[in-house]
C-alpha positions as CSV (number, residue, x, y, z in Angstrom):
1,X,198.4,9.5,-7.1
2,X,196.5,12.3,-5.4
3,X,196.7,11.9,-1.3
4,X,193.9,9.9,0.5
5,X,191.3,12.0,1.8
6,X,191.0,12.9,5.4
7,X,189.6,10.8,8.8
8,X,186.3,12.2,9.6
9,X,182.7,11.2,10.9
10,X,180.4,9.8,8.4
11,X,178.5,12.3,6.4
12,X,174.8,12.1,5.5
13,X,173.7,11.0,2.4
14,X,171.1,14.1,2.0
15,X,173.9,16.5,2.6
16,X,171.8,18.3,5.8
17,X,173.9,20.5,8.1
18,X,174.4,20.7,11.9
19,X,172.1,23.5,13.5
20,X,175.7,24.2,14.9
21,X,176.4,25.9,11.7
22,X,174.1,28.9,11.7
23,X,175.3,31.0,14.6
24,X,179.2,30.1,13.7
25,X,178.8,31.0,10.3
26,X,178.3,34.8,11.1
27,X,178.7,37.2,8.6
28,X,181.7,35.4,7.2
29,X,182.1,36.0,3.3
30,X,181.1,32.8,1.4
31,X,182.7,31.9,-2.0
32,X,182.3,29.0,-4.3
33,X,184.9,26.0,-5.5
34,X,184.7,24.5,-8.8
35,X,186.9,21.6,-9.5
36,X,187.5,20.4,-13.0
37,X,189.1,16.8,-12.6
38,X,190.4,16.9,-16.2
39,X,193.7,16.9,-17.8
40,X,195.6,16.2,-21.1
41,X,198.7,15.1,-19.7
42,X,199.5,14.5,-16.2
43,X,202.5,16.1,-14.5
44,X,205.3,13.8,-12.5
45,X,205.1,16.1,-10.0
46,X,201.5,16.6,-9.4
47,X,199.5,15.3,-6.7
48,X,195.8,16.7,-7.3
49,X,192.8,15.0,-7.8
50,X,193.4,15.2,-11.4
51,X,192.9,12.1,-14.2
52,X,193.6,12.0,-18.0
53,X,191.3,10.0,-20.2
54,X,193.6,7.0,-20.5
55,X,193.6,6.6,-16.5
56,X,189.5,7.4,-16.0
57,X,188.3,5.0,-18.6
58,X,184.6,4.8,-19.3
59,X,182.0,6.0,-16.9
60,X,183.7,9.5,-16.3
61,X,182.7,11.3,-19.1
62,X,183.9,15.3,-19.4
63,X,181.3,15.9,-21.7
64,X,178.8,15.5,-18.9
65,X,180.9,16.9,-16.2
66,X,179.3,20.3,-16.3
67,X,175.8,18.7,-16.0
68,X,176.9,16.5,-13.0
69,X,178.7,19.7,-11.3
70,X,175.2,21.6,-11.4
71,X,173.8,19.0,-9.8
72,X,175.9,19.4,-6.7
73,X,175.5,22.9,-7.1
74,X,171.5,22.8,-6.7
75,X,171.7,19.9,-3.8
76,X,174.2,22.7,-2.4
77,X,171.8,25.3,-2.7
78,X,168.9,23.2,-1.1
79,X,171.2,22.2,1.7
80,X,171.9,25.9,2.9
81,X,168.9,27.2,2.7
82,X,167.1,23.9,4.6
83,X,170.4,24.9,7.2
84,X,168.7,27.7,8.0
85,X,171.7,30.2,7.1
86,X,170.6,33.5,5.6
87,X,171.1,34.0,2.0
88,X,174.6,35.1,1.6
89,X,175.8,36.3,-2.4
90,X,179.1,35.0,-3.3
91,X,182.1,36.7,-3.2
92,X,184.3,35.0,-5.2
93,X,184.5,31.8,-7.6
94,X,187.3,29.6,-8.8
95,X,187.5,27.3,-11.2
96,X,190.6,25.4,-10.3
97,X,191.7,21.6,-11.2
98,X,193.1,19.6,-13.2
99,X,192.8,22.3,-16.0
100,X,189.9,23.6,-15.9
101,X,189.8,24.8,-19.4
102,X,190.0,21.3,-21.2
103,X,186.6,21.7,-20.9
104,X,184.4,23.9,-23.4
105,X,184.2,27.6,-22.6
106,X,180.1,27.0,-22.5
107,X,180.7,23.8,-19.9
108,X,182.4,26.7,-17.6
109,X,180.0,29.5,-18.4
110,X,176.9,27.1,-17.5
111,X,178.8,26.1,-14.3
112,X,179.1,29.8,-13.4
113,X,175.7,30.4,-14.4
114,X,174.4,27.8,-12.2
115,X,176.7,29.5,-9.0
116,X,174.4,32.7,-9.9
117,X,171.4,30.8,-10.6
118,X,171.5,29.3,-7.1
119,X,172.9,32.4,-4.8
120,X,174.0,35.2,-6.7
121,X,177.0,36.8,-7.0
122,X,177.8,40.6,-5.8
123,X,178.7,43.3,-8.2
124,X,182.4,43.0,-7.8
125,X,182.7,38.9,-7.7
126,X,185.5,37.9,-8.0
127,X,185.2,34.6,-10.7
128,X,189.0,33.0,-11.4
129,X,189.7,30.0,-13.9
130,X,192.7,28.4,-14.0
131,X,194.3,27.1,-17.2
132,X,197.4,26.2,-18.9
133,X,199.0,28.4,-21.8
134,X,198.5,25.6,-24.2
135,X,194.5,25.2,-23.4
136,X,193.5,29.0,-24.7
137,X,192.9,31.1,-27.7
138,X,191.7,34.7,-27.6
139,X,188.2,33.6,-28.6
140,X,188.1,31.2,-25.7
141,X,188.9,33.6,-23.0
142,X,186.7,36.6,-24.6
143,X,183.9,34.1,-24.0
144,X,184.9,33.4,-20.8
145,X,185.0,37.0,-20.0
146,X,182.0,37.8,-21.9
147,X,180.3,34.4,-19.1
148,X,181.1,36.6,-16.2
149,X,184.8,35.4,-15.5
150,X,187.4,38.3,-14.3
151,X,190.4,36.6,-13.4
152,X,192.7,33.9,-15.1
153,X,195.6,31.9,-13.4
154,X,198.2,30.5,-15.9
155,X,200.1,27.5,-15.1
156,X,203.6,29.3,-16.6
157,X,205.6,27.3,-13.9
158,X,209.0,28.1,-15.5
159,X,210.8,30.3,-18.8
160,X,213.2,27.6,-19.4
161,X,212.7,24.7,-21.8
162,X,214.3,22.3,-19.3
163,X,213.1,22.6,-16.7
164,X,209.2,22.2,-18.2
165,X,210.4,19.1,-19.6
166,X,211.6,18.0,-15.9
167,X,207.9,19.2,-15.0
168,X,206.4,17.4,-17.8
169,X,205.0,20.6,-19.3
170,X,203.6,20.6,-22.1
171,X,203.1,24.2,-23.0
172,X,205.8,26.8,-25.2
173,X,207.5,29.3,-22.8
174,X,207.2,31.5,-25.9
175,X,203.5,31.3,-25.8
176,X,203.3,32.9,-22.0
177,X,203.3,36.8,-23.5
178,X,200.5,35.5,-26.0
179,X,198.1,34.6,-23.6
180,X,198.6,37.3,-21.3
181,X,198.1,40.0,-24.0
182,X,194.9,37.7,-24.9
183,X,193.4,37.8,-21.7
184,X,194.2,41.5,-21.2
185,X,192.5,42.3,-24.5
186,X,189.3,40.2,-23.4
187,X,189.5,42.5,-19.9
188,X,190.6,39.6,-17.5
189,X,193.0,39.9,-14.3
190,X,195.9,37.9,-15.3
191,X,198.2,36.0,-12.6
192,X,200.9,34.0,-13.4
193,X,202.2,30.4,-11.2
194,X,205.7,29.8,-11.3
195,X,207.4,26.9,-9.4
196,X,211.2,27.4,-8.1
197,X,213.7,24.3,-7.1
198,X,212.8,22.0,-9.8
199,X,215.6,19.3,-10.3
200,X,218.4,20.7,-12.3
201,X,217.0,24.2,-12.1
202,X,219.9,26.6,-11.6
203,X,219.9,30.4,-10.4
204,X,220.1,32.0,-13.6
205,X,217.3,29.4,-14.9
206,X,215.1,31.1,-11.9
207,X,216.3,34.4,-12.5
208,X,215.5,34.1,-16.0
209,X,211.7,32.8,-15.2
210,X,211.2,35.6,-13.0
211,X,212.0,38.1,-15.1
212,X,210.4,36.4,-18.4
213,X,206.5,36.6,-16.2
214,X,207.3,40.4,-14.9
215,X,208.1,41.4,-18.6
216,X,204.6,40.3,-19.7
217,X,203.5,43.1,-17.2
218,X,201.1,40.7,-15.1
219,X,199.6,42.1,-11.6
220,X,199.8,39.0,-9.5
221,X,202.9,36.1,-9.4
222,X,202.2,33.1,-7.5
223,X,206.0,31.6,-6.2
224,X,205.8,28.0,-4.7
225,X,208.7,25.9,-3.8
226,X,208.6,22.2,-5.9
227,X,207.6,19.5,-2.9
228,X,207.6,16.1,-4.0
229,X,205.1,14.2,-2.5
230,X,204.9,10.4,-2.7
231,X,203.3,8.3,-4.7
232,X,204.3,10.9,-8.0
233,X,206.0,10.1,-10.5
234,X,208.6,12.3,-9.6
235,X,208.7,11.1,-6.4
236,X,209.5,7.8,-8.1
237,X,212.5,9.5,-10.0
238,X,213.8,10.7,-6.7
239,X,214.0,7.3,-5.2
240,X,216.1,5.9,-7.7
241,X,218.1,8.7,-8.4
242,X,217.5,9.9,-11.8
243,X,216.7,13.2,-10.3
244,X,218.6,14.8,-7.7
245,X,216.4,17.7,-5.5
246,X,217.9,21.3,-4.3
247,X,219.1,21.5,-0.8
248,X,216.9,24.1,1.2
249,X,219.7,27.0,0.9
250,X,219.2,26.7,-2.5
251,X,215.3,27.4,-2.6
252,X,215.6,29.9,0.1
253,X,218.1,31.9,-2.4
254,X,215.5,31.5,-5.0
255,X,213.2,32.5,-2.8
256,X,214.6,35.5,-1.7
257,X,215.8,36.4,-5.8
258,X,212.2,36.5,-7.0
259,X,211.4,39.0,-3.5
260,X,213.9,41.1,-4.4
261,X,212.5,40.9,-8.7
262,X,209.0,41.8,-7.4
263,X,209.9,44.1,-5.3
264,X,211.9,45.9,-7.5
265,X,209.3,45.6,-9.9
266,X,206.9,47.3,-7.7
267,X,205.0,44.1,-6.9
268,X,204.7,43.1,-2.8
269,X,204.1,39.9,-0.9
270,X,200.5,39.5,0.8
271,X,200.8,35.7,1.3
272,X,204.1,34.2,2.0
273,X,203.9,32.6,-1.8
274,X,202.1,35.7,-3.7
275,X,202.8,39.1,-4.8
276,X,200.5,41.5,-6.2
277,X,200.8,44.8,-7.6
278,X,197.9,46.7,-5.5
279,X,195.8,45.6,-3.1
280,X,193.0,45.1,-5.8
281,X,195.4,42.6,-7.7
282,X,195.4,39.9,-5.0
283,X,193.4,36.7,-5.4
284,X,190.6,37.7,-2.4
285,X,189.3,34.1,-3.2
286,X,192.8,32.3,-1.5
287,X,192.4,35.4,0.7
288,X,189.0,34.4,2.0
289,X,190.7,30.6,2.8
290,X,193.3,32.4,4.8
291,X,191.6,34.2,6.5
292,X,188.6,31.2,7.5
293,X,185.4,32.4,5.8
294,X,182.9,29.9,4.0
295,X,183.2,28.6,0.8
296,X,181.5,25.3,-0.7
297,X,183.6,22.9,-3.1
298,X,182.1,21.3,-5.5
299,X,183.8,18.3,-7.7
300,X,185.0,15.5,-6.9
301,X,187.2,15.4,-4.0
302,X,186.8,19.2,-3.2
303,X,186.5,20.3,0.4
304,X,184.3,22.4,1.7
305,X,183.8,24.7,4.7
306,X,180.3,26.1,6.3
307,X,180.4,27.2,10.1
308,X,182.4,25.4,11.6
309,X,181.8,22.1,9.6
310,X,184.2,20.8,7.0
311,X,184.1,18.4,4.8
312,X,184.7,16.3,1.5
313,X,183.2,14.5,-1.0
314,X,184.5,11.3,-2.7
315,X,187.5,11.5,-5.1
316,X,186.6,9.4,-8.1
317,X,185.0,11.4,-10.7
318,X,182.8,8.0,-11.6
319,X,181.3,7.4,-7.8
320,X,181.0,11.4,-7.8
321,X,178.6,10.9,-10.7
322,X,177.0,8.3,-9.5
323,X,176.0,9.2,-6.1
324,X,175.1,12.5,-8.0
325,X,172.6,10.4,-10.4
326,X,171.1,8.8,-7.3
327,X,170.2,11.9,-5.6
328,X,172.8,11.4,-2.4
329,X,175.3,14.2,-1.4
330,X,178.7,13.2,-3.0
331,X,180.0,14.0,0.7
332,X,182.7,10.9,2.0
333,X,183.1,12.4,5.1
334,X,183.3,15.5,7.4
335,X,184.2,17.1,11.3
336,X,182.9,19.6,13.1
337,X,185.9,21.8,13.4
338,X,186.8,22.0,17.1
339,X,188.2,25.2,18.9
340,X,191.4,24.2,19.9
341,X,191.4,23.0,15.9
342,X,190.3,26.5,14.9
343,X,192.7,28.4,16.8
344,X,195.8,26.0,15.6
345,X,194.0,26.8,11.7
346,X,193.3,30.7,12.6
347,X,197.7,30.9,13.7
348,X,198.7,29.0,10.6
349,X,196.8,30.6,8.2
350,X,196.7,34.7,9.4
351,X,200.9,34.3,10.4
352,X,201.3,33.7,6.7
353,X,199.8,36.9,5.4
354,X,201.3,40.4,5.5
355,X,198.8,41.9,7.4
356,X,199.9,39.7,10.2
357,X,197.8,38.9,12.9
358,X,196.6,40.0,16.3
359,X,198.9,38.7,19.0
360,X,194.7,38.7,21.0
361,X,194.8,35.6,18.6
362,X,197.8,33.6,20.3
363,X,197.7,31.8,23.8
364,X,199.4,33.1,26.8
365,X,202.0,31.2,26.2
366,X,202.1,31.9,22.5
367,X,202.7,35.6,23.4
368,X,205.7,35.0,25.8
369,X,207.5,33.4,22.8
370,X,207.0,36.5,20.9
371,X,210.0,38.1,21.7
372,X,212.4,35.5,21.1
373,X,211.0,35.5,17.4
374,X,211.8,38.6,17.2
375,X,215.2,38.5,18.4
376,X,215.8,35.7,16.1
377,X,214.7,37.8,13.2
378,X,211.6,35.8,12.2
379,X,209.2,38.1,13.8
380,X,208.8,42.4,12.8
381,X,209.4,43.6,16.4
382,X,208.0,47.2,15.1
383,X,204.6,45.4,14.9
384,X,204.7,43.3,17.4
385,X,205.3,46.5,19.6
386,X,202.1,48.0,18.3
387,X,204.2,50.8,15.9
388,X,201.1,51.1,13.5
389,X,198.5,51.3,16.7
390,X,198.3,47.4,16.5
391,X,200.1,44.8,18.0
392,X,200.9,42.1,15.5
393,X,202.9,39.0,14.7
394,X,204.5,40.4,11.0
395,X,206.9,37.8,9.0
396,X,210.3,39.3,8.3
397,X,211.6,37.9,5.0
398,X,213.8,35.4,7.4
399,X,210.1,34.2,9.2
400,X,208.5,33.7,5.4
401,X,211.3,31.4,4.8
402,X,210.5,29.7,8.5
403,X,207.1,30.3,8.8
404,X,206.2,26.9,9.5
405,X,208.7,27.1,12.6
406,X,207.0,30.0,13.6
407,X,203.9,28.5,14.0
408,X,205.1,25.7,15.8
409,X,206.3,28.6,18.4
410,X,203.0,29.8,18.3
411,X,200.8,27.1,19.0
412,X,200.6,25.1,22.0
């Protein structure tokens, strides 16, 4: 079950924006969310937003998802420029879900056409799907390419039979080189996701999932460590003790393996979880979340964020619809992102990245604990000392595997 959505103020049912969001919006970058709610099977682990047929039922159809997603998309369009904000291009797009490509590869091009329809997209955009190795064929993502799309993210998760089954994967490990080859050949980007410290996962299972993604020769490996949240299915397991989770030494081993695999495979961390070949393999989509620019979500329970204002629409594909259909603003709620908020979101987010960030960012207070972090080894003293003309709070390895620590050092 995917987690409840946040507390907020009530948002209006036309959508309109604060006046407060035209001189905080800026010149940030503004990019575009697309959330598919669809899946064929639904992992134990997974917490998303994300329903199979069995569990929507009537009322939710995919077949008329796309039409219902261009809806938002032209009440989005109407609400920004009513807002007063100057007509920004987007940057970047992602498709994300669920698995987005359940749906037909024309439902996704009419989506993205509807993103250009409404704002345009610059020369260079930036437009990822995600999808699962089992969802594509070489004539699928050739279409998808030949729509506009430059990127795909595949859901690889793991080389080892095993461990997909503990997953609940559905896809072929052998199948991974396939689609990569078959993106390449259609021109697409190609990142791979892989999950470490999976129940029963050992070091040479890791090992051997690292190694099986960098063969197919991809440019970008997202690394996430397995959390268990409640209310999965796995979280279920847990409980009663069928499965048995990794203690943290063992996911910071794993961690610190697939560095050291990247690394020697000439691919280097930008985000605590990714690697990327070059600096033009990195997913500038995630990067513009990181780093706090604009971005409207549109689906059902996607989030948002113009100027200062967040917020998010209702979860249930069905009431998404339906307040769609009526002409409201699928919106359940939203906030007006305060500064002491924005600072706390501006530490969390810029630590993570290896371009560090400013120590003019931190607090007083914040700075004076910089040097303990870095005689503790979380913190690069070289940048924090301004080496590269810039004084900076850089992650050692040792601060990626504690950056949440660090942040709690770092904010008041």
């Amino acid at each position: 079950m995917s987690p409840a959505l946040p507390d907020g103020d009530p948002a209006p049912d036309d959508g309109a924006l604060p006046a407060s969001v035209v001189p905080r919006a800026g010149s940030r970058a503004f990019g575009v969310y697309l959330h598919v709610p669809f899946c064929t099977v639904r992992c134990g682990y997974c917490d998303f937003n994300t329903y199979t047929a069995t569990e929507l039922g009537g009322g939710a159809s995919q077949d008329a998802y796309a039409d219902t997603a261009l809806r938002e998309i032209d009440l989005a369009a109407r609400v920004l420029a009513d807002s007063g904000l100057p007509a920004r291009p987007v940057r970047t797009v992602f498709v994300g879900g669920g698995t987005p490509t359940v749906l037909p590869e024309g439902d996704l091009a009419r989506m993205l056409h509807g993103v250009r329809s409404a704002w345009g997209l610059i020369d260079d955009a930036e437009v990822t799907t995600e999808a699962n190795p089992d969802s594509v064929t070489p004539s699928s993502l050739a279409a998808l390419a030949a729509a506009g799309f430059t990127r795909v993210s595949f859901g690889m998760q793991s080389a080892v039979p095993h461990v997909l089954a503990t997953l609940e994967r559905t896809h072929d490990p052998a199948r991974i080189p396939d689609v990569v080859r078959w993106a390449r050949d259609a021109g697409l980007r190609v990142s791979l996701d892989l999950i470490y410290g999976t129940p029963g996962e050992s070091a040479d299972d890791w090992r051997r999932s690292v190694e099986a993604a960098l063969a197919t020769g991809v440019d970008h490996v997202s690394a996430y460590a397995l959390v268990v949240e409640q209310g999965t299915r796995m979280a279920v397991q847990v409980r009663r003790g069928e499965l048995e989770l990794p203690s943290g030494d063992d996911q910071a081993a794993k961690y610190e393996l697939a560095d050291d695999l990247f690394a020697a495979a000439g691919m280097h961390w930008y985000e605590v979880s990714n690697w990327a070949r070059t600096e033009a393999d990195r997913c500038r989509h995630n990067l513009a979340y990181w780093r706090g620019d604009d971005w409207w979500g549109v689906g059902p329970g996607a989030h948002s964020h113009v100027g200062g204002v967040r917020w998010w629409n209702v979860k249930h594909p069905r009431a998404y619809a339906t307040r769609l259909a009526d002409g409201l603003s699928p919106a359940a709620g939203r906030e007006v992102v305060r500064d002491d908020s924005a600072q706390l979101e501006r530490v969390m987010l810029g630590v993570r990245l290896a371009e560090g960030l400013s120590l003019d960012a931190l607090t007083a207070p914040a700075r004076a604990r910089v040097a303990g972090l870095v005689a503790d080894g979380l913190l690069d003293g070289r940048a924090a000392l301004g080496a590269d003309g810039a004084r900076r709070v850089l992650l050692t390895r040792r601060g990626r595997l504690l950056a949440d620590a660090v942040v709690r050092d770092l904010t008041d």
